[in-house]
N, C-alpha and C positions, 0 to 999 in steps of 0.2 A: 305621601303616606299620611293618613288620617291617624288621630289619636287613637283610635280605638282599635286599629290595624300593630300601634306599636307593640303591647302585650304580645301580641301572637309570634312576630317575628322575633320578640326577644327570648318566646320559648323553642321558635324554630332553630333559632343560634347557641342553645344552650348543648354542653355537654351532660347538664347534669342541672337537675330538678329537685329542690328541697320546698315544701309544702310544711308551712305550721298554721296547725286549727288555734286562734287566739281563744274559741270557744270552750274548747276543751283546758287549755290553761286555764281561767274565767274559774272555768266547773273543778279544777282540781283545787284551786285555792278556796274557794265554798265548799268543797267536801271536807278539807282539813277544817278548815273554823267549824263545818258543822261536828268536828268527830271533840273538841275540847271541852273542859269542864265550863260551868256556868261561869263568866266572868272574865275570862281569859280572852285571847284576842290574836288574830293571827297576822304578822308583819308578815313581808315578802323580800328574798334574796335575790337580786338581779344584779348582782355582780358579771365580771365578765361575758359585757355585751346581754345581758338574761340566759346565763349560759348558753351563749354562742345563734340561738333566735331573736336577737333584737331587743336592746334594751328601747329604743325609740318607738316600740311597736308595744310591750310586753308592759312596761310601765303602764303607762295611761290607762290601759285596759284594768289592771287592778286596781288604781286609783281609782277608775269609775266606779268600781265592784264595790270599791268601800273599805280597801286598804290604808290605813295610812299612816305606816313605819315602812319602811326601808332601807334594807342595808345594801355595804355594795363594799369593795375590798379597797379601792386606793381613793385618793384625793382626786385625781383626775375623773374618776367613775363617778363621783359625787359630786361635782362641777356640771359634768354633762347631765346628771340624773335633774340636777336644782332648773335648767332651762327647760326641761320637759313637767317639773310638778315643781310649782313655785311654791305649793302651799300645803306640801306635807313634810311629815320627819325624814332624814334622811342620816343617816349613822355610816360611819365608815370604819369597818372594823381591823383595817390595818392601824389605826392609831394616828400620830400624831407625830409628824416626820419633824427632824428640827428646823427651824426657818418658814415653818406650814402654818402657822396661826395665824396668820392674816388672813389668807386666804380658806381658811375653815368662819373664822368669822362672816366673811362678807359674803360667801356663800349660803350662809347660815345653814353648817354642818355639825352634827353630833360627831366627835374624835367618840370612838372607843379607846377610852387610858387603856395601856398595858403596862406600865408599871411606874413608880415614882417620881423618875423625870417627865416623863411625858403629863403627870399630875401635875408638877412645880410648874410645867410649860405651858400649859393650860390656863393654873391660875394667875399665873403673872400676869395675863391678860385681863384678869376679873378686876379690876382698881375699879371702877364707877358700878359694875352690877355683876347681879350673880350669870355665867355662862354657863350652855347646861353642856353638860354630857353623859356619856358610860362608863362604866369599868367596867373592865374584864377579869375575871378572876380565874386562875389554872387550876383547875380539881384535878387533872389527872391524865391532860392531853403535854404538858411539857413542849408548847410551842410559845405562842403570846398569854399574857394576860400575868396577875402579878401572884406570884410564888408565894409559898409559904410564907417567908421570910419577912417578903414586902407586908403580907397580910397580917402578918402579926404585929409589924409596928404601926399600922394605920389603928388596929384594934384598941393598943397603948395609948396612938396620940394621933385623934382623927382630923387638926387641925392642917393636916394638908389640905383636906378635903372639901374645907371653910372657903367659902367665895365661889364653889360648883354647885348649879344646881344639878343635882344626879338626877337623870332621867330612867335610866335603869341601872342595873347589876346582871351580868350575865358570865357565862362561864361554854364550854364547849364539851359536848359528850364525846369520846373517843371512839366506841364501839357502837352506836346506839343501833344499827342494823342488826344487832347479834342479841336477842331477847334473855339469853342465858348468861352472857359474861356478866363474872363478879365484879367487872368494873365499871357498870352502869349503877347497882348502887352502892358501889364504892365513893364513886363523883358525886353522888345524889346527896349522899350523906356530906359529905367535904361542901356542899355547895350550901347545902341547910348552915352549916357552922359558920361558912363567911359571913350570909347575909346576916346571921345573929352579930357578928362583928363588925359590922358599917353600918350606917345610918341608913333609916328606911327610905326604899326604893322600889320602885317596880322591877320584879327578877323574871330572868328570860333562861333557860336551861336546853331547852329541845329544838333542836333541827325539824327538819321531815322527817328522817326516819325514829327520832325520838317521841315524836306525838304517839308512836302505837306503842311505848311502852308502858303507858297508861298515863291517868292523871295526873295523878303524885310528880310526872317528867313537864306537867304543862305550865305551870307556875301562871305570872301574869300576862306570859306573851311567849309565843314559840315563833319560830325563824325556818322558815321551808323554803328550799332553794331550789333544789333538782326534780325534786317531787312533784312541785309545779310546772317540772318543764314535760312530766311524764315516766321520769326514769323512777323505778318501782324502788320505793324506802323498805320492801320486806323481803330482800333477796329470799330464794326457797320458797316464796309464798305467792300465792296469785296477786299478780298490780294492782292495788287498789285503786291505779291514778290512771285515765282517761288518758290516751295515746295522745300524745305533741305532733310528732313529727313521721314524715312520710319522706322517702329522700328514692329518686330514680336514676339512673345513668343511661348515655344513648349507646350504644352499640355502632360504632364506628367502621371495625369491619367485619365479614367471616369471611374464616378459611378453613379450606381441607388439610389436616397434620395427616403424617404417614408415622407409621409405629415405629418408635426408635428418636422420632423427633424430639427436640427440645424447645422449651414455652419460656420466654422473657430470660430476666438476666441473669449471670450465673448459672444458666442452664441447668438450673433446679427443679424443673418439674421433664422428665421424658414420659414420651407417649408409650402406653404400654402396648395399644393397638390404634387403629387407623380410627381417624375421630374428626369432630367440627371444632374451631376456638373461634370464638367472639371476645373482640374487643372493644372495650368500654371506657368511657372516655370518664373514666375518678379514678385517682391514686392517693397517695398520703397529703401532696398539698389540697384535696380536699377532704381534709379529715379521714380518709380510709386508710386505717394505721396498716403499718406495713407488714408488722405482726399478726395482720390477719392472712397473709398471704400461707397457700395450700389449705387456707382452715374456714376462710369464709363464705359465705355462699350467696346467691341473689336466686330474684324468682321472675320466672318468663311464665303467664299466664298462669300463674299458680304451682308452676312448677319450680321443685330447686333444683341448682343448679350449682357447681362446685366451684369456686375459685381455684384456681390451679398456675402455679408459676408466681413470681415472685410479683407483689401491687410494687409497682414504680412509683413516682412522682406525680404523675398523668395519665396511669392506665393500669388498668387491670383486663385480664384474661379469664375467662368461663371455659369452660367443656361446657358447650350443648350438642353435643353428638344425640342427643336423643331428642332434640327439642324440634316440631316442625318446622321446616328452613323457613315457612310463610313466616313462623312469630318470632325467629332468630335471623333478624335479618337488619343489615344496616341501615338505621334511622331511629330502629325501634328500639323502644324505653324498658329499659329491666328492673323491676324492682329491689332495690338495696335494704331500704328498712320497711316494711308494711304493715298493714294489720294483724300476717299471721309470726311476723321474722321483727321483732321491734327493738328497741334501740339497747335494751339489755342482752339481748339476744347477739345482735352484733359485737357489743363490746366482748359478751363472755366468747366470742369466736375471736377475737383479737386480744384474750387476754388482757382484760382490761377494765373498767366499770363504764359506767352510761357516762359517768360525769365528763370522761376524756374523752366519750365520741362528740356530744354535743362541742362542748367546748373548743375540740378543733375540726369541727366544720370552717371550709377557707371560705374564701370572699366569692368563689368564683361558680358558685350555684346560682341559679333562678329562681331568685325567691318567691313563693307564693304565699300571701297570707289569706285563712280562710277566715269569716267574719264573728265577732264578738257577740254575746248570748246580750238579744236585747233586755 
C-alpha cells in the first residue's frame, strides 16, 4: 500500500470522523485581538489537549499568528507545551504543586501563585535572580488564587513578593457569559482594589466570554480558551466565533423495528409504530455523553433525525424511518456536529456546555485537520 493510499483506508476503518479547520481557530483568535482596546494583547488557552483538538496541532498554529502567552492547567501540559514552542511564555495556572520547582524552572515555566505558600515556594528558589511569575487573585470565583485575607497581608508587607519578577496579576470572572450579573462588576471592582495593592504588573481579568463585556473587562491581556476552539462566549446570542469542529459517525447497521419494540439498553425507548433504526458506530467513550440519549439528534443529508434509545459506550441508535433507505444505509456517514447542528447545539441537547463536548471527545475518531490561513 502506498502512502497516499494510507489516509483513505484509515478513513475507510473509521467509526467515526472528527474534522478540525485550524483556519478557523487562526481566524477566531484574530477576531478577539481584533475586538480589544488599543494596547491590550490576546494570550491563548490550550489546556487540555486545546480542549480536546490538539494541543500539537493548535499551538504552533497561533504562535505562527502571533500569540505569544500561553496558558495551560497542570505542569505536565506545560512540559509538553515548552517542546512544541521553545520560545514563548507559557503560564500554568494550576499553580505550584510541592516538590514542582525544579521542574517549573528547567522547563522555563510561569507558576500562577494561588496563595502564600506557593509564593514562599517560589521564592526560595530566587537566591541568585529574580524568577518571574503570576499571581492569582480570587475576586469572587472562591476556587484558586489568593483570598482576601492573603491579599490584605501582602498589601501590609509586600516583602514576600521581593525576588519575583511578576509577569502578571490576574484573577478569574465567574459569570462572564451573563452580561447582566452584578457579579461581573462586583469582581471588576475587587480586581481594580488588589492591583492598587501589589506592585505594578501586567493585569489579565477576562476569559473569552469576558472580552464582550467591554473594555473596562480587557485590562493588559485577556485569556480565551473555548472561544478559540468555536464554542460561542455569548450564550442567547449569535456565535460570533467561526465553527471548529465538524464530527460524523458511520452507520453500522439498519433494521426494520415492529411497534411495541424496544431500542438499546434498559428498554427505554419502545416503538410506537413500525419504523427503521440505524446504528451508529459513537457512544460516550467518544465523547457523545450519555445524557444526550432520547434528546440528541444527527443529520442524514440535511435532514434531522432523532436519537432514540439509550447512547452506550460505542453506539448509538437513530429513527430514520423517514430517511431514504439509499442515504440510510450501512457505511454511510451521519452528521453529529455540522454547520447547521454545531457544538453548542449539541451540548444544549446533552445538557451540558460546548466546553464538556469538546473536552471529552475520546481518542478513537479519525482526525482530520483542515489547513492554516496562509
Amino acid at each position: 500500500m502506498s502512502a497516499t493510499d494510507r489516509p483513505s483506508r484509515a478513513l475507510a476503518r473509521a467509526g467515526a470522523v472528527l474534522e478540525i479547520d485550524l483556519a478557523a481557530i487562526e481566524a477566531n483568535w484574530r477576531r478577539l485581538a481584533g475586538r480589544l482596546k488599543p494596547g491590550a494583547s490576546c494570550a491563548a488557552v490550550v489546556k487540555a489537549d486545546a480542549y480536546g483538538l490538539g494541543m500539537a496541532e493548535v499551538a504552533p498554529l497561533l504562535a505562527a499568528a502571533g500569540c505569544r502567552l500561553f496558558f495551560v492547567a497542570t505542569l505536565d501540559e506545560g512540559i509538553a507545551l515548552r517542546r512544541l514552542l521553545p520560545n514563548t511564555e507559557i503560564a500554568v495556572l494550576n499553580g505550584l504543586l510541592p516538590g514542582t520547582g525544579g521542574e517549573f524552572a528547567r522547563a522555563r515555566l510561569l507558576p500562577v501563585l494561588n496563595d502564600l505558600q506557593e509564593i514562599a515556594a517560589w521564592r526560595s528558589r530566587a537566591a541568585t535572580r529574580a524568577l518571574p511569575a503570576m499571581l492569582h487573585v480570587d475576586t469572587g470565583m472562591a476556587r484558586l488564587g489568593l483570598g482576601p485575607g492573603a491579599l490584605a497581608e501582602l498589601a501590609r508587607d509586600p516583602s514576600p513578593l521581593a525576588g519575583l519578577e511578576l509577569r502578571a496579576v490576574l484573577s478569574h470572572l465567574a459569570c462572564p457569559e451573563e452580561p447582566d450579573q452584578p457579579l461581573n462588576a462586583r469582581q471588576l471592582a475587587a480586581f481594580r482594589t488588589a492591583l492598587a495593592a501589589l506592585p505594578p504588573a501586567p493585569a489579565s481579568l477576562a476569559s473569552g466570554s469576558g472580552i464582550f463585556l467591554g473594555t473596562d473587562f480587557h485590562f493588559d491581556f485577556v485569556r480565551p480558551g473555548a472561544a478559540l476552539h468555536g464554542v460561542n462566549p455569548t450564550p442567547g446570542r449569535p456565535n460570533p466565533m467561526a465553527q471548529v469542529v465538524r464530527i460524523k459517525g458511520r452507520i453500522l447497521q439498519v433494521r426494520d423495528v415492529d411497534r411495541g419494540q424496544s431500542v438499546g439498553y434498559g428498554a427505554a425507548h419502545r416503538m410506537e409504530r413500525p419504523g427503521r433504526i440505524a446504528t451508529v458506530a459513537v457512544g460516550y467513550a467518544d465523547g457523545w455523553l450519555r445524557s444526550a440519549s432520547h434528546r440528541g439528534s444527527a443529520g442524514i443529508a440535511g435532514q434531522r433525525v432523532p436519537v432514540i434509545g439509550r447512547i452506550s459506550m460505542d453506539l448509538m441508535t437513530l429513527d430514520v424511518t423517514g430517511v431514504d433507505p439509499c442515504l440510510a444505509r450501512p457505511g454511510a456517514l451521519v452528521d453529529l456536529i455540522d454547520e447547521t447542528y454545531d457544538v453548542d447545539a449539541a451540548a444544549a441537547a446533552a445538557g451540558t456546555i460546548g466546553y464538556e463536548i469538546l473536552t471529552a471527545l475520546g481518542r478513537r475518531y479519525h482526525r482530520v485537520y483542515r489547513g492554516a490561513i496562509g
